[in-house]
N, C-alpha and C positions, 0 to 999 in steps of 0.2 A: 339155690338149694335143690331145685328141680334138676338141675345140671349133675351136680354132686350124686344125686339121687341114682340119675342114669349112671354115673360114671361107675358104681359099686355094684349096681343092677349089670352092668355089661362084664365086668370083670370074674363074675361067677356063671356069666352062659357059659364058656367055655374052661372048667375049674383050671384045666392040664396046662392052658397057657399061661394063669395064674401062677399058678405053683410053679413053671419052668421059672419065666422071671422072678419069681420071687426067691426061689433056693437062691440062684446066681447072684442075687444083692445078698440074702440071707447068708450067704458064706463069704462074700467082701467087706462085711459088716462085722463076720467073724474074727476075719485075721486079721481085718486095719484095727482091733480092739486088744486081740494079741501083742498084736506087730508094735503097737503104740505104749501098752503095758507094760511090753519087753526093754521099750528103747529109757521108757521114762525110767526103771527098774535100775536099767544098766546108767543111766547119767548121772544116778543119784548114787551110785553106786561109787562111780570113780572119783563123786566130789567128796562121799565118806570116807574112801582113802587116802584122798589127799588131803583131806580135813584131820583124820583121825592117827594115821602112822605119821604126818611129815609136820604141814603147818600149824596147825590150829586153829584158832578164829582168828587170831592177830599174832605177829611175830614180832619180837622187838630184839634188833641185831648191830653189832656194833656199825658205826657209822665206814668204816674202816673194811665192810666187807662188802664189796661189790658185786652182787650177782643178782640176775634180774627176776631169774627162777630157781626157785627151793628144791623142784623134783626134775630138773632135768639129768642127763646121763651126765656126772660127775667126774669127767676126766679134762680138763682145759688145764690143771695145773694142781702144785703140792699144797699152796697157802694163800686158798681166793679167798677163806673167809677168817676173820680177826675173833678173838675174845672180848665179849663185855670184862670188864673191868672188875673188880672187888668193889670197889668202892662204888662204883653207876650201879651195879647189882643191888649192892644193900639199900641204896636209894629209890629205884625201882620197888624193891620187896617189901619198902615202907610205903610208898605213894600204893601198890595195889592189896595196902590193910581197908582201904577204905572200900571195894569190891569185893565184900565176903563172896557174894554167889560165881564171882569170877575160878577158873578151876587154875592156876597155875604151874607148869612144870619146866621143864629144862630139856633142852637136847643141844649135844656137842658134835658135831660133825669132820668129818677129815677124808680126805682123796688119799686110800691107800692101795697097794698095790696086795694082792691074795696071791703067793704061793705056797704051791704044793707039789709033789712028785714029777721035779722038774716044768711046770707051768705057773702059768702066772694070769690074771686077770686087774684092770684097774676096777675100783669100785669104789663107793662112797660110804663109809662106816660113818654110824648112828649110834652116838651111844645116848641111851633113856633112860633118865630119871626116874624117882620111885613117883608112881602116882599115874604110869605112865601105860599103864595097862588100855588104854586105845589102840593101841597097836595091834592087837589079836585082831580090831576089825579090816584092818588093813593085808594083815600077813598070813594066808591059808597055811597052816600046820597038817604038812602028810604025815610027821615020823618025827620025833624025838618032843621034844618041847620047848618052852619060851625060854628065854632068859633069865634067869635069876637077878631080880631088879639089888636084892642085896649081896651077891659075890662078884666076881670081876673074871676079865678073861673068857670070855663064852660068847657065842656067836651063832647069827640065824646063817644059812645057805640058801640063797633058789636051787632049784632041782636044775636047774641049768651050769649053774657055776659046780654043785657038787660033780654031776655028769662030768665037766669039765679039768677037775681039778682030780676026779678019781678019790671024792671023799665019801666017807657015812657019817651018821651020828656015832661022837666017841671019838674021834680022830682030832687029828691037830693039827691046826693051818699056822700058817705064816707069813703075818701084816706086816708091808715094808710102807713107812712114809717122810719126811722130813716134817720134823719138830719146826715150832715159830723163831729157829734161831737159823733153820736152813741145815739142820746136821740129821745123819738120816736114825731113827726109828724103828725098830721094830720090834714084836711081841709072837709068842707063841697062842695060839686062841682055840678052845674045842668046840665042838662042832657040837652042838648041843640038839638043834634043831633043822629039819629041813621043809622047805615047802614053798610056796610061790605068793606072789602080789596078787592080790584080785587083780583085774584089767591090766594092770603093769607090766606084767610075766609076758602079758601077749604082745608085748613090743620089746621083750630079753631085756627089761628094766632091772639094772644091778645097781641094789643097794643093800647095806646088810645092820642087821640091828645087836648090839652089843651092851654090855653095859656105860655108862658115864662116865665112871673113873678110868675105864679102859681105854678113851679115847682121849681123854685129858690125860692120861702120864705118854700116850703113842704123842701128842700135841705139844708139850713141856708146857700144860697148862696145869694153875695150881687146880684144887677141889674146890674153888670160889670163883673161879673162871669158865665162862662157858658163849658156844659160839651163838646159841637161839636161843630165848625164852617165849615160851608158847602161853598161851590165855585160851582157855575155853571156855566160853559163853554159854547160859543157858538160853535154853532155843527160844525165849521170848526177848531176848537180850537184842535191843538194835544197833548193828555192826558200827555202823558209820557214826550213829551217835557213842557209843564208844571210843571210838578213833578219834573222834574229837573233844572230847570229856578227858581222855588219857593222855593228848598231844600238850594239853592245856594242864594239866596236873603237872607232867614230867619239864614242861616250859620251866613254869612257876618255879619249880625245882632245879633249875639252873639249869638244865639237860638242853644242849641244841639238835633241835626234835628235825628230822627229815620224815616225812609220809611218801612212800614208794611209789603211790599210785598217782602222785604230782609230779614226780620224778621221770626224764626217759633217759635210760642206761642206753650209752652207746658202744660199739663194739670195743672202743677203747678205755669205757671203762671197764671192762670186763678182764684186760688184757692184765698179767701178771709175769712178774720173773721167775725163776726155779729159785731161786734165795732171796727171802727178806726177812730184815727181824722185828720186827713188832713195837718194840720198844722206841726205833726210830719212825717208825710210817704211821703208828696208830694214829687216826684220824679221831678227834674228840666227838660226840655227840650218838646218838643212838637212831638207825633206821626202825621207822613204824610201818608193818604191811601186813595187808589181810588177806588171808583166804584164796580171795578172788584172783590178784595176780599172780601171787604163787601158785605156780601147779598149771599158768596157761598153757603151757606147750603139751601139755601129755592131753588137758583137756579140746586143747584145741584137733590133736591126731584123732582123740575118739569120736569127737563131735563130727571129725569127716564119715566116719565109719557110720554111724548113724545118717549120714544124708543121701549117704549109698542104700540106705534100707530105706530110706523114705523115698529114694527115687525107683526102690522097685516097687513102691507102695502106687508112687504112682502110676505106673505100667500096667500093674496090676487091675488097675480100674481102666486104664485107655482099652486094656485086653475085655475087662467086662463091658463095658462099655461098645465097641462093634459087637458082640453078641447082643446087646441090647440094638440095637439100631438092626441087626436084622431080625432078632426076635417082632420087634414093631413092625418093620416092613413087611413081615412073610405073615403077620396077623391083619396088618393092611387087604392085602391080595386077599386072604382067607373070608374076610368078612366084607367083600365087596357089594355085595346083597344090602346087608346089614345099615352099611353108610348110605348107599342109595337110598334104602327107606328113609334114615333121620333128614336125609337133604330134600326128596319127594314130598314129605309132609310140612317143609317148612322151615326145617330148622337150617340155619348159615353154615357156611364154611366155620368161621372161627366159634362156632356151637358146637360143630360136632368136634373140631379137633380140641376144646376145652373139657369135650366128653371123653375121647380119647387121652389126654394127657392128664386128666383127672385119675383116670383109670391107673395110668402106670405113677402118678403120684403116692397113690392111696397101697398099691401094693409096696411101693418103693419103703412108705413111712414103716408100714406093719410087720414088712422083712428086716428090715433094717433095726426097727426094736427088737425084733424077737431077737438076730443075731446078736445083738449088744446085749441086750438080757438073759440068753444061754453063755455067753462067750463070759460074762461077767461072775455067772452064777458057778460054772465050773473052775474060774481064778479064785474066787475068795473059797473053794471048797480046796483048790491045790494049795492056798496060802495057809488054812487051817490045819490042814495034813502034816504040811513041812514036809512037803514031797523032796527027797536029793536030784541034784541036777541028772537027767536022764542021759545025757552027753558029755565023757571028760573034762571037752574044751569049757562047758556051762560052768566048772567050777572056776576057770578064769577070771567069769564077766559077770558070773552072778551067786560065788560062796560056793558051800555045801550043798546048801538048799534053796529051792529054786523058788524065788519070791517076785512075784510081778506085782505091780503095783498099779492101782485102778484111779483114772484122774475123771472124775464129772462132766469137769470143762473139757476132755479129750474126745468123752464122748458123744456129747452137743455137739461138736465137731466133725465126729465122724457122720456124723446124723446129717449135717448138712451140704457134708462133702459129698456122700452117697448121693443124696437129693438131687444137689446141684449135676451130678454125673449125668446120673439116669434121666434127668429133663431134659438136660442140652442133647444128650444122645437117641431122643427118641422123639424130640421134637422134628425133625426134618421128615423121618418115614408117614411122622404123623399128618404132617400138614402134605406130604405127595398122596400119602390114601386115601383123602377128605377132598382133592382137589379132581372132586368126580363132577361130570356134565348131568345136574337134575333131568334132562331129557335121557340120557343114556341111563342114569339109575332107574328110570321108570320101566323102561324097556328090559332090565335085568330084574327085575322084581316079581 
Protein backbone atom coordinates (compact mmCIF):
# COMPACT_ATOMS: atom_id res chain seq x y z
CA UNK A 1 0.00 0.00 0.00
CA UNK A 2 2.77 2.27 1.03
CA UNK A 3 4.49 1.37 -2.50
CA UNK A 4 1.16 2.19 -4.33
CA UNK A 5 1.08 5.28 -2.40
CA UNK A 6 4.57 6.49 -3.68
CA UNK A 7 3.94 5.21 -7.07
CA UNK A 8 0.83 8.04 -7.56
CA UNK A 9 2.87 10.39 -5.08
CA UNK A 10 5.71 10.20 -7.89
CA UNK A 11 3.63 10.32 -11.02
CA UNK A 12 2.34 13.89 -10.24
CA UNK A 13 5.98 15.48 -9.27
CA UNK A 14 6.55 15.90 -12.57
CA UNK A 15 2.50 16.31 -14.11
CA UNK A 16 4.17 16.80 -18.12
CA UNK A 17 5.69 13.49 -17.96
CA UNK A 18 2.52 12.09 -16.78
CA UNK A 19 0.31 13.45 -19.28
CA UNK A 20 3.23 12.83 -22.27
CA UNK A 21 2.73 9.01 -21.46
CA UNK A 22 -0.52 8.96 -20.88
CA UNK A 23 -1.90 10.96 -24.19
CA UNK A 24 0.40 8.26 -26.16
CA UNK A 25 -1.67 5.15 -24.59
CA UNK A 26 -4.74 7.58 -24.31
CA UNK A 27 -4.85 7.78 -28.13
CA UNK A 28 -3.79 3.70 -28.72
CA UNK A 29 -6.62 3.11 -26.53
CA UNK A 30 -8.47 5.32 -28.98
CA UNK A 31 -7.98 3.72 -32.27
CA UNK A 32 -7.56 -0.11 -31.11
CA UNK A 33 -11.48 0.85 -29.83
CA UNK A 34 -12.02 2.26 -33.29
CA UNK A 35 -10.03 0.00 -35.27
CA UNK A 36 -11.86 -3.01 -33.27
CA UNK A 37 -15.39 -1.53 -33.73
CA UNK A 38 -14.81 -0.97 -37.24
CA UNK A 39 -13.47 -4.71 -38.04
CA UNK A 40 -16.40 -6.37 -35.68
CA UNK A 41 -18.97 -3.80 -37.75
CA UNK A 42 -17.66 -4.89 -40.92
CA UNK A 43 -17.61 -8.99 -40.21
CA UNK A 44 -21.05 -8.80 -39.04
CA UNK A 45 -21.69 -7.08 -41.81
CA UNK A 46 -20.67 -9.64 -44.62
CA UNK A 47 -22.19 -12.48 -42.65
CA UNK A 48 -25.66 -10.22 -42.99
CA UNK A 49 -25.09 -10.40 -46.61
CA UNK A 50 -24.50 -13.57 -47.06
CA UNK A 51 -27.12 -14.44 -44.51
CA UNK A 52 -29.76 -12.13 -45.89
CA UNK A 53 -29.32 -11.73 -50.01
CA UNK A 54 -28.03 -15.59 -50.69
CA UNK A 55 -28.32 -18.30 -47.86
CA UNK A 56 -30.37 -18.02 -45.11
CA UNK A 57 -29.96 -19.84 -41.87
CA UNK A 58 -30.18 -23.20 -43.66
CA UNK A 59 -30.58 -24.22 -47.32
CA UNK A 60 -32.08 -27.24 -48.50
CA UNK A 61 -31.12 -28.07 -52.19
CA UNK A 62 -31.48 -30.84 -54.39
CA UNK A 63 -29.28 -33.75 -53.75
CA UNK A 64 -28.29 -33.47 -57.50
CA UNK A 65 -26.60 -30.10 -57.08
CA UNK A 66 -23.16 -30.13 -56.37
CA UNK A 67 -21.37 -27.16 -55.30
CA UNK A 68 -19.70 -26.53 -52.19
CA UNK A 69 -20.28 -22.58 -52.00
CA UNK A 70 -23.53 -20.60 -52.66
CA UNK A 71 -21.70 -17.10 -53.05
CA UNK A 72 -18.80 -17.96 -55.03
CA UNK A 73 -18.18 -16.20 -58.69
CA UNK A 74 -20.70 -18.39 -60.56
CA UNK A 75 -19.11 -19.24 -63.73
CA UNK A 76 -17.64 -23.16 -63.85
CA UNK A 77 -20.58 -24.07 -65.99
CA UNK A 78 -24.53 -23.84 -67.51
CA UNK A 79 -26.30 -26.58 -65.09
CA UNK A 80 -24.24 -27.09 -61.67
CA UNK A 81 -27.34 -26.86 -59.84
CA UNK A 82 -30.66 -29.34 -60.22
CA UNK A 83 -34.46 -28.55 -59.02
CA UNK A 84 -36.06 -29.76 -55.97
CA UNK A 85 -38.83 -31.71 -57.21
CA UNK A 86 -42.78 -30.91 -57.02
CA UNK A 87 -43.33 -33.51 -55.10
CA UNK A 88 -40.05 -33.31 -52.36
CA UNK A 89 -41.18 -29.53 -52.31
CA UNK A 90 -44.69 -30.20 -51.24
CA UNK A 91 -43.33 -32.64 -48.70
CA UNK A 92 -40.86 -30.21 -47.29
CA UNK A 93 -43.73 -27.32 -47.15
CA UNK A 94 -45.76 -29.91 -44.97
CA UNK A 95 -42.91 -31.17 -42.65
CA UNK A 96 -41.97 -27.02 -41.97
CA UNK A 97 -45.96 -26.46 -40.93
CA UNK A 98 -44.72 -27.62 -37.80
CA UNK A 99 -41.95 -24.44 -37.38
CA UNK A 100 -44.40 -21.49 -37.53
CA UNK A 101 -41.57 -19.14 -36.31
CA UNK A 102 -39.48 -20.58 -39.08
CA UNK A 103 -39.42 -17.67 -42.05
CA UNK A 104 -39.58 -19.77 -45.36
CA UNK A 105 -38.81 -18.60 -49.03
CA UNK A 106 -37.44 -19.70 -52.33
CA UNK A 107 -34.52 -18.77 -54.48
CA UNK A 108 -33.97 -20.19 -58.07
CA UNK A 109 -30.49 -19.63 -59.41
CA UNK A 110 -28.88 -20.09 -62.95
CA UNK A 111 -25.19 -19.15 -64.75
CA UNK A 112 -26.19 -16.89 -67.45
CA UNK A 113 -24.39 -15.04 -69.77
CA UNK A 114 -25.57 -10.50 -69.76
CA UNK A 115 -25.38 -9.05 -73.08
CA UNK A 116 -25.65 -5.81 -74.33
CA UNK A 117 -24.22 -3.47 -77.02
CA UNK A 118 -22.05 -5.83 -78.36
CA UNK A 119 -20.52 -7.16 -74.74
CA UNK A 120 -21.14 -9.68 -72.66
CA UNK A 121 -20.55 -10.71 -68.92
CA UNK A 122 -21.01 -14.40 -67.14
CA UNK A 123 -23.00 -13.93 -64.11
CA UNK A 124 -25.29 -15.78 -61.58
CA UNK A 125 -29.02 -14.68 -61.78
CA UNK A 126 -31.13 -14.88 -58.63
CA UNK A 127 -34.45 -15.00 -58.93
CA UNK A 128 -36.53 -14.11 -55.30
CA UNK A 129 -39.46 -15.12 -54.02
CA UNK A 130 -42.28 -13.06 -52.47
CA UNK A 131 -41.29 -12.70 -48.81
CA UNK A 132 -37.96 -12.11 -49.86
CA UNK A 133 -37.40 -8.61 -49.16
CA UNK A 134 -33.81 -9.40 -47.18
CA UNK A 135 -32.22 -8.54 -49.93
CA UNK A 136 -32.27 -4.76 -49.56
CA UNK A 137 -29.86 -5.63 -46.73
CA UNK A 138 -27.54 -7.14 -48.89
CA UNK A 139 -27.84 -5.04 -52.17
CA UNK A 140 -27.02 -0.96 -51.78
CA UNK A 141 -29.55 0.80 -54.31
CA UNK A 142 -27.86 4.16 -56.02
CA UNK A 143 -30.64 4.74 -58.74
CA UNK A 144 -33.75 2.94 -59.88
CA UNK A 145 -35.29 0.33 -57.42
CA UNK A 146 -35.82 -3.18 -56.39
CA UNK A 147 -37.64 -5.61 -58.09
CA UNK A 148 -40.98 -6.12 -58.41
CA UNK A 149 -41.31 -9.57 -56.25
CA UNK A 150 -44.93 -9.72 -58.17
CA UNK A 151 -44.09 -9.02 -62.15
CA UNK A 152 -41.34 -10.89 -64.07
CA UNK A 153 -38.57 -9.86 -66.27
CA UNK A 154 -36.74 -7.09 -64.36
CA UNK A 155 -33.27 -7.11 -63.08
CA UNK A 156 -30.78 -5.62 -60.36
CA UNK A 157 -27.17 -4.34 -62.17
CA UNK A 158 -23.69 -3.62 -59.96
CA UNK A 159 -22.57 -0.27 -61.19
CA UNK A 160 -19.77 -2.30 -62.44
CA UNK A 161 -21.51 -4.56 -64.90
CA UNK A 162 -23.95 -1.50 -66.05
CA UNK A 163 -20.38 0.65 -66.58
CA UNK A 164 -19.51 -2.36 -68.44
CA UNK A 165 -22.43 -3.20 -70.49
CA UNK A 166 -23.16 0.62 -71.28
CA UNK A 167 -26.53 0.27 -69.44
CA UNK A 168 -28.96 2.79 -67.10
CA UNK A 169 -32.19 2.24 -65.41
CA UNK A 170 -34.89 1.69 -68.18
CA UNK A 171 -32.84 -0.23 -70.60
CA UNK A 172 -32.85 -3.85 -71.68
CA UNK A 173 -30.37 -6.51 -71.26
CA UNK A 174 -29.96 -9.85 -72.78
CA UNK A 175 -29.86 -13.25 -70.65
CA UNK A 176 -28.34 -15.99 -72.66
CA UNK A 177 -28.26 -19.54 -70.81
CA UNK A 178 -29.03 -23.26 -71.53
CA UNK A 179 -32.26 -24.62 -70.14
CA UNK A 180 -32.12 -28.36 -67.88
CA UNK A 181 -32.51 -29.97 -71.37
CA UNK A 182 -28.99 -28.37 -72.63
CA UNK A 183 -30.87 -26.05 -75.42
CA UNK A 184 -29.92 -22.53 -75.20
CA UNK A 185 -32.35 -19.71 -73.37
CA UNK A 186 -32.82 -16.55 -73.48
CA UNK A 187 -34.87 -13.44 -72.39
CA UNK A 188 -35.08 -9.86 -72.68
CA UNK A 189 -34.71 -8.15 -69.03
CA UNK A 190 -34.95 -4.26 -67.81
CA UNK A 191 -32.93 -2.80 -65.92
CA UNK A 192 -34.93 -1.72 -63.17
CA UNK A 193 -32.22 -1.02 -60.69
CA UNK A 194 -28.67 -0.21 -60.21
CA UNK A 195 -26.10 -0.32 -57.18
CA UNK A 196 -23.54 -2.60 -55.54
CA UNK A 197 -23.03 -5.54 -52.79
CA UNK A 198 -22.15 -4.33 -49.38
CA UNK A 199 -18.39 -5.88 -49.05
CA UNK A 200 -19.03 -8.05 -52.32
CA UNK A 201 -18.63 -5.15 -54.93
CA UNK A 202 -15.14 -4.80 -53.32
CA UNK A 203 -14.08 -8.14 -54.92
CA UNK A 204 -16.33 -7.19 -58.57
CA UNK A 205 -18.71 -9.99 -57.01
CA UNK A 206 -21.38 -10.54 -60.03
CA UNK A 207 -24.57 -11.58 -59.14
CA UNK A 208 -27.74 -10.25 -60.15
CA UNK A 209 -31.23 -10.42 -58.48
CA UNK A 210 -34.42 -10.90 -60.75
CA UNK A 211 -37.69 -12.13 -60.13
CA UNK A 212 -38.54 -16.34 -59.67
CA UNK A 213 -40.46 -16.96 -62.53
CA UNK A 214 -37.88 -15.23 -64.52
CA UNK A 215 -35.37 -17.68 -63.86
CA UNK A 216 -37.61 -20.76 -63.93
CA UNK A 217 -39.00 -20.17 -67.56
CA UNK A 218 -34.81 -19.00 -68.47
CA UNK A 219 -34.25 -22.77 -66.57
CA UNK A 220 -37.46 -24.92 -68.33
CA UNK A 221 -38.34 -25.13 -64.87
CA UNK A 222 -41.96 -25.55 -63.86
CA UNK A 223 -43.50 -22.69 -61.01
CA UNK A 224 -43.17 -25.69 -58.46
CA UNK A 225 -39.56 -26.18 -59.17
CA UNK A 226 -36.86 -24.47 -57.61
CA UNK A 227 -33.01 -24.73 -57.17
CA UNK A 228 -32.79 -23.38 -52.97
CA UNK A 229 -35.18 -23.17 -50.33
CA UNK A 230 -34.06 -20.96 -47.59
CA UNK A 231 -35.23 -21.00 -43.76
CA UNK A 232 -34.79 -18.01 -41.64
CA UNK A 233 -34.60 -18.56 -38.00
CA UNK A 234 -35.41 -16.30 -35.44
CA UNK A 235 -32.34 -14.99 -33.70
CA UNK A 236 -33.01 -17.27 -30.55
CA UNK A 237 -33.40 -20.17 -32.86
CA UNK A 238 -30.45 -22.85 -32.21
CA UNK A 239 -28.84 -23.64 -35.73
CA UNK A 240 -27.50 -26.92 -35.33
CA UNK A 241 -30.35 -28.00 -33.15
CA UNK A 242 -32.38 -27.29 -36.06
CA UNK A 243 -30.26 -29.01 -38.47
CA UNK A 244 -30.98 -31.80 -36.66
CA UNK A 245 -34.59 -31.68 -35.56
CA UNK A 246 -35.23 -31.07 -39.61
CA UNK A 247 -32.58 -33.91 -40.75
CA UNK A 248 -34.90 -36.18 -38.60
CA UNK A 249 -38.40 -34.76 -39.62
CA UNK A 250 -37.40 -34.95 -43.43
CA UNK A 251 -35.70 -38.81 -42.72
CA UNK A 252 -38.93 -39.88 -41.13
CA UNK A 253 -40.44 -38.54 -44.29
CA UNK A 254 -38.74 -40.68 -46.62
CA UNK A 255 -36.30 -37.91 -47.90
CA UNK A 256 -32.51 -39.18 -47.99
CA UNK A 257 -31.12 -36.41 -45.95
CA UNK A 258 -27.20 -35.48 -46.94
CA UNK A 259 -25.89 -32.45 -44.21
CA UNK A 260 -23.13 -30.41 -46.32
CA UNK A 261 -21.15 -29.78 -43.46
CA UNK A 262 -20.43 -33.88 -43.08
CA UNK A 263 -19.73 -33.80 -46.52
CA UNK A 264 -16.21 -32.90 -48.35
CA UNK A 265 -16.92 -31.87 -52.09
CA UNK A 266 -14.00 -32.58 -54.10
CA UNK A 267 -12.84 -31.02 -57.28
CA UNK A 268 -14.60 -33.76 -59.10
CA UNK A 269 -17.60 -33.25 -57.74
CA UNK A 270 -17.90 -30.07 -58.61
CA UNK A 271 -16.86 -30.87 -62.38
CA UNK A 272 -20.01 -30.83 -64.92
CA UNK A 273 -20.70 -31.05 -68.78
CA UNK A 274 -22.00 -28.23 -71.03
CA UNK A 275 -25.32 -30.65 -71.49
CA UNK A 276 -27.25 -32.60 -69.20
CA UNK A 277 -30.84 -33.37 -68.74
CA UNK A 278 -32.21 -33.61 -65.54
CA UNK A 279 -34.64 -36.14 -65.99
CA UNK A 280 -31.73 -38.62 -66.41
CA UNK A 281 -28.97 -37.45 -63.72
CA UNK A 282 -31.39 -36.18 -61.07
CA UNK A 283 -29.98 -37.66 -57.93
CA UNK A 284 -32.95 -38.53 -55.31
CA UNK A 285 -32.57 -37.06 -51.75
CA UNK A 286 -32.27 -33.43 -50.64
CA UNK A 287 -28.78 -31.48 -49.39
CA UNK A 288 -29.10 -29.71 -45.87
CA UNK A 289 -26.45 -26.70 -45.19
CA UNK A 290 -26.22 -23.71 -43.14
CA UNK A 291 -25.13 -20.56 -43.04
CA UNK A 292 -21.75 -21.18 -42.03
CA UNK A 293 -20.34 -23.08 -45.10
CA UNK A 294 -22.03 -21.37 -47.49
CA UNK A 295 -20.48 -17.98 -48.21
CA UNK A 296 -16.65 -19.58 -46.74
CA UNK A 297 -14.84 -18.18 -49.51
CA UNK A 298 -15.96 -14.62 -49.64
CA UNK A 299 -15.83 -14.95 -45.86
CA UNK A 300 -12.65 -16.26 -45.75
CA UNK A 301 -10.94 -13.23 -48.46
CA UNK A 302 -12.35 -10.66 -45.99
CA UNK A 303 -11.29 -12.27 -42.85
CA UNK A 304 -7.60 -11.93 -44.58
CA UNK A 305 -8.42 -8.17 -44.87
CA UNK A 306 -9.21 -7.85 -41.43
CA UNK A 307 -5.86 -9.59 -40.19
CA UNK A 308 -3.90 -7.00 -42.21
CA UNK A 309 -5.58 -4.31 -39.86
CA UNK A 310 -4.98 -6.25 -36.93
CA UNK A 311 -1.42 -6.58 -38.00
CA UNK A 312 -1.23 -2.79 -38.34
CA UNK A 313 -2.84 -2.74 -34.93
CA UNK A 314 -0.12 -4.44 -33.91
CA UNK A 315 2.74 -2.18 -35.22
CA UNK A 316 0.84 0.30 -33.96
CA UNK A 317 1.64 -0.54 -30.37
CA UNK A 318 5.35 -2.02 -31.15
CA UNK A 319 5.58 1.88 -32.49
CA UNK A 320 4.10 3.10 -28.99
CA UNK A 321 5.66 1.01 -27.33
CA UNK A 322 9.70 2.22 -28.14
CA UNK A 323 8.28 5.57 -27.38
CA UNK A 324 7.43 4.27 -24.08
CA UNK A 325 10.74 2.53 -23.38
CA UNK A 326 12.41 5.72 -24.09
CA UNK A 327 9.93 7.97 -22.54
CA UNK A 328 11.07 5.51 -19.17
CA UNK A 329 14.59 5.77 -19.92
CA UNK A 330 15.11 9.59 -20.42
CA UNK A 331 12.79 9.78 -16.92
CA UNK A 332 15.24 7.33 -15.64
CA UNK A 333 18.29 9.81 -16.31
CA UNK A 334 16.05 12.79 -15.31
CA UNK A 335 15.23 11.59 -11.79
CA UNK A 336 18.58 10.10 -10.91
CA UNK A 337 18.61 12.19 -7.59
CA UNK A 338 15.36 10.99 -6.94
CA UNK A 339 16.24 7.02 -7.01
CA UNK A 340 19.39 7.67 -5.17
CA UNK A 341 17.31 9.07 -2.33
CA UNK A 342 14.58 5.99 -2.32
CA UNK A 343 17.83 3.35 -2.45
CA UNK A 344 19.94 5.80 0.43
CA UNK A 345 17.15 5.63 2.89
CA UNK A 346 16.65 2.09 2.50
CA UNK A 347 14.49 0.95 0.14
CA UNK A 348 15.67 -2.17 -2.52
CA UNK A 349 16.24 -2.34 -5.91
CA UNK A 350 12.98 -4.22 -6.68
CA UNK A 351 11.09 -1.37 -4.28
CA UNK A 352 12.02 1.19 -6.15
CA UNK A 353 11.50 -0.37 -9.56
CA UNK A 354 7.79 -1.65 -8.23
CA UNK A 355 7.55 2.13 -7.36
CA UNK A 356 8.47 2.90 -10.75
CA UNK A 357 6.39 0.36 -12.60
CA UNK A 358 3.62 1.16 -10.36
CA UNK A 359 3.71 4.59 -11.55
CA UNK A 360 3.45 3.66 -15.44
CA UNK A 361 0.83 1.05 -14.43
CA UNK A 362 -1.52 3.49 -12.77
CA UNK A 363 -1.07 5.96 -15.67
CA UNK A 364 -1.33 3.13 -18.17
CA UNK A 365 -4.88 1.96 -16.51
CA UNK A 366 -6.35 5.75 -16.29
CA UNK A 367 -5.34 6.53 -20.04
CA UNK A 368 -6.34 3.63 -21.31
CA UNK A 369 -10.10 4.06 -19.60
CA UNK A 370 -10.38 7.53 -20.39
CA UNK A 371 -9.42 6.54 -24.17
CA UNK A 372 -12.09 3.70 -24.29
CA UNK A 373 -14.59 5.87 -22.57
CA UNK A 374 -14.27 8.97 -25.02
CA UNK A 375 -13.62 6.55 -28.06
CA UNK A 376 -16.88 4.70 -26.90
CA UNK A 377 -18.83 7.76 -25.94
CA UNK A 378 -18.35 9.48 -29.45
CA UNK A 379 -19.54 5.78 -31.38
CA UNK A 380 -22.71 5.32 -29.66
CA UNK A 381 -23.27 9.29 -30.31
CA UNK A 382 -22.23 8.50 -34.40
CA UNK A 383 -24.41 5.41 -34.09
CA UNK A 384 -27.39 7.63 -32.77
CA UNK A 385 -26.87 10.34 -35.51
CA UNK A 386 -26.82 7.77 -38.33
CA UNK A 387 -23.95 9.68 -39.52
CA UNK A 388 -23.45 8.54 -43.75
CA UNK A 389 -20.40 6.89 -44.54
CA UNK A 390 -17.77 9.86 -44.72
CA UNK A 391 -15.80 8.04 -47.61
CA UNK A 392 -17.39 6.36 -50.99
CA UNK A 393 -15.50 3.26 -50.62
CA UNK A 394 -17.32 3.05 -46.56
CA UNK A 395 -20.51 2.55 -48.54
CA UNK A 396 -18.99 -0.95 -49.66
CA UNK A 397 -18.03 -2.26 -46.20
CA UNK A 398 -20.42 -0.54 -44.18
CA UNK A 399 -24.12 0.58 -46.09
CA UNK A 400 -25.19 4.26 -46.12
CA UNK A 401 -24.57 4.83 -42.89
CA UNK A 402 -21.77 4.36 -40.95
CA UNK A 403 -22.54 2.00 -37.97
CA UNK A 404 -19.71 0.59 -35.66
CA UNK A 405 -20.41 -1.54 -33.35
CA UNK A 406 -19.16 -1.57 -29.59
CA UNK A 407 -18.22 -5.38 -28.02
CA UNK A 408 -17.50 -5.26 -23.76
CA UNK A 409 -15.38 -8.20 -24.24
CA UNK A 410 -13.20 -6.20 -26.98
CA UNK A 411 -12.75 -3.73 -24.66
CA UNK A 412 -11.37 -5.70 -21.43
CA UNK A 413 -9.12 -6.61 -24.24
CA UNK A 414 -8.02 -3.87 -25.26
CA UNK A 415 -7.43 -2.83 -21.63
CA UNK A 416 -5.20 -5.45 -21.11
CA UNK A 417 -3.41 -5.58 -24.29
CA UNK A 418 -2.40 -1.92 -23.59
CA UNK A 419 -1.41 -2.97 -19.95
CA UNK A 420 0.53 -5.90 -21.01
CA UNK A 421 2.44 -3.46 -23.85
CA UNK A 422 3.23 -0.71 -21.63
CA UNK A 423 4.70 -3.10 -18.82
CA UNK A 424 6.94 -5.31 -20.87
CA UNK A 425 8.08 -1.93 -22.50
CA UNK A 426 8.99 0.03 -19.71
CA UNK A 427 10.16 -2.69 -17.55
CA UNK A 428 13.75 -2.90 -18.83
CA UNK A 429 14.50 1.21 -18.61
CA UNK A 430 13.10 0.76 -15.31
CA UNK A 431 15.06 -1.92 -13.78
CA UNK A 432 18.67 -0.10 -15.77
CA UNK A 433 17.53 3.46 -13.71
CA UNK A 434 16.98 1.54 -10.26
CA UNK A 435 20.21 -0.31 -10.85
CA UNK A 436 22.00 2.76 -9.12
CA UNK A 437 25.33 2.14 -6.50
CA UNK A 438 23.64 3.42 -2.78
CA UNK A 439 27.18 4.85 -2.36
CA UNK A 440 27.02 6.78 -5.56
CA UNK A 441 23.40 8.01 -4.83
CA UNK A 442 24.55 9.47 -1.68
CA UNK A 443 27.29 11.34 -3.21
CA UNK A 444 24.58 12.66 -5.94
CA UNK A 445 22.03 13.80 -3.38
Amino acid sequence: MKLAFLSLKSATVKLWRSVTLGFFIFMVAFVMLFANAFITAAKNKVENVILNGFTGHIQLRSAGSREGDMVVQYTPGWDLLKPVEPGTLHTIREILTQYPDVHVTRLCRRAVSLEANGKKQETMLIGIDHGMDSVKEAFLLSEGAYPSLSGNNEILLTKEQASLLGLGVGDTVKTVTKNRYGLKSEAELKVVGIGDYIMLSLFSYQANYTQLSTVQYLSGYSAEETTDILLFLPDTQDLHGMVKALSADLSRNGLDISVTAEEKLTSEDLIVADISFDEDEDEQGILLSTTEEMGEAIKAVTGTLFVVLNIFLVFLMIIVSVLIFNLVYMTGIERYREIGTFRAIGFSKPQVIRIFMGEIIAVSIISTILGILAGTLIMTLLNRLSVSSPLPFLNYIMGETLYLELNPYQMLINLLVILGFSVLSSFLPAYRACAVDPAEAIRTV
